[in-house]
C-alpha positions as CSV (number, residue, x, y, z in Angstrom):
1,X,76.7,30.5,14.3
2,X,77.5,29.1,17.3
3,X,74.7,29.0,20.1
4,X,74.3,27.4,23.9
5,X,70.5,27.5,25.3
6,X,70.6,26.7,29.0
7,X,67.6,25.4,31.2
8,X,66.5,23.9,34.2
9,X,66.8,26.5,36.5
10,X,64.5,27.9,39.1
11,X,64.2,28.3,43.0
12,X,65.0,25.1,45.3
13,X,65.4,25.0,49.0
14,X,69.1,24.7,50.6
15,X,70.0,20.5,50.4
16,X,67.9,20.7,47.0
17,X,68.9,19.3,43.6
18,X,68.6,20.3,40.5
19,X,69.7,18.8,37.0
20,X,70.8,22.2,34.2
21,X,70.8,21.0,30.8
22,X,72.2,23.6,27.8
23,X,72.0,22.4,24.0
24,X,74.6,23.3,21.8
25,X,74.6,24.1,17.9
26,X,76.8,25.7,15.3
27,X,79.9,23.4,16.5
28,X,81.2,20.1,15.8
29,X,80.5,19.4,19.8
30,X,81.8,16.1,20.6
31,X,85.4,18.0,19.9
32,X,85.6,20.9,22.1
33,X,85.8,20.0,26.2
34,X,82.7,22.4,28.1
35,X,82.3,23.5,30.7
36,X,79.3,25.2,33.1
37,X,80.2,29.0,34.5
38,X,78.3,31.0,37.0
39,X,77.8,34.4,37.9
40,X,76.6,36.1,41.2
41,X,74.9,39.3,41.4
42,X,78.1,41.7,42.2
43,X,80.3,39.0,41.2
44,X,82.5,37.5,38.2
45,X,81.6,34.7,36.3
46,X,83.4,31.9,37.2
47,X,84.1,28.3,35.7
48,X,82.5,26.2,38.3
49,X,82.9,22.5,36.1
50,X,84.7,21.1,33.3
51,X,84.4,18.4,31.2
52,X,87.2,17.5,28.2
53,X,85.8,15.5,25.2
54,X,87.4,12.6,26.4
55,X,85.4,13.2,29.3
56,X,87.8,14.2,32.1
57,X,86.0,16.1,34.6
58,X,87.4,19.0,37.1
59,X,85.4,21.0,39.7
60,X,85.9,24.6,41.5
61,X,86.6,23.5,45.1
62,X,83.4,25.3,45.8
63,X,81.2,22.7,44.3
64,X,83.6,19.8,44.2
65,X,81.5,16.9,45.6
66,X,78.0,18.3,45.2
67,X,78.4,19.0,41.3
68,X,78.8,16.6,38.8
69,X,78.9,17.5,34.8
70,X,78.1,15.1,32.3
71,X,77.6,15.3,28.4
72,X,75.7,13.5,26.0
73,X,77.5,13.9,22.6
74,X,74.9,12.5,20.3
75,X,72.8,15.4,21.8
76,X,75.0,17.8,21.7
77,X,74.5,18.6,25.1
78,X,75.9,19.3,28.6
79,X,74.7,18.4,31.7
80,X,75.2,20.1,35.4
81,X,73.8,17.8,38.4
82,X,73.8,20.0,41.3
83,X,73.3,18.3,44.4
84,X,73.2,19.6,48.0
85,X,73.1,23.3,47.1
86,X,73.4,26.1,49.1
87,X,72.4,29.8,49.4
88,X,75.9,30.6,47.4
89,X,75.4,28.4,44.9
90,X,72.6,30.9,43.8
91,X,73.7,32.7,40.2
92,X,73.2,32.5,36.3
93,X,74.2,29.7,35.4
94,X,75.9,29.5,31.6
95,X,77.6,26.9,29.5
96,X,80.4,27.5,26.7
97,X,83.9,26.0,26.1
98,X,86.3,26.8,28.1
99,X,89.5,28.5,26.4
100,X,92.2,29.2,28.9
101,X,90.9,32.1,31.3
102,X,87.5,32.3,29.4
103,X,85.5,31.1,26.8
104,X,85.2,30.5,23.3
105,X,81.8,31.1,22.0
106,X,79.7,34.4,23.2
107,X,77.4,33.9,26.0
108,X,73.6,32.5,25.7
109,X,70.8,33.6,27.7
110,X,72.0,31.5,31.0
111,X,69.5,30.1,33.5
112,X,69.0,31.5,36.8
113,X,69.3,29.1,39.7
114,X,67.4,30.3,43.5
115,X,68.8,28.8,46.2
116,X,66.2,30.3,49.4
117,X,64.3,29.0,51.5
């Protein structure tokens, strides 16, 4: 059974960082590309960062810059840095692999990231 466990969230002032970590199991994970989605209250969930397993990275224009995702296959993990955030950036934040216009695996738990001051 495949499963993602996200953390790392919480509430940070705007200009803050924080670093979102999600572990993966149930999948052979240094194959599949990942990637970290959001979702605002009233909103969609959207792909916000990618990463293939070659490591290729790509960005939603709304992040592009402040974001950066990194994995660490021997962990099975993926990483979201999230640097210079801003009130919008302020959603559940979820990881899965991306498969065309959503994702493969259901959904974990997310982690919900504050962005207030």
């Amino acid at each position: 059974q495949v499963q993602f466990v996200e953390s790392g969230g919480g509430l940070v002032q705007p200009g803050g960082s924080l670093r979102l970590s999600c572990a993966a199991s149930g999948i052979i994970f240094s194959r599949y590309a990942m990637g970290w989605y959001r979702q605002a209250p009233g909103k969609e969930r959207e792909l916000v960062a990618a990463i293939t397993s070659g490591g290729t990275t790509n960005y939603a224009d709304s992040v592009k810059g402040r974001f950066i995702i990194f994995r660490d296959n021997a962990k099975n993990a993926v990483y979201l840095q999230m640097n210079s955030l801003k009130p919008e950036d302020t959603a559940v934040y979820y990881c899965n692999s991306p498969f065309g216009p959503t994702a493969r695996y259901a959904w974990g738990q997310g982690t919900l990231v504050t962005v207030s001051s």
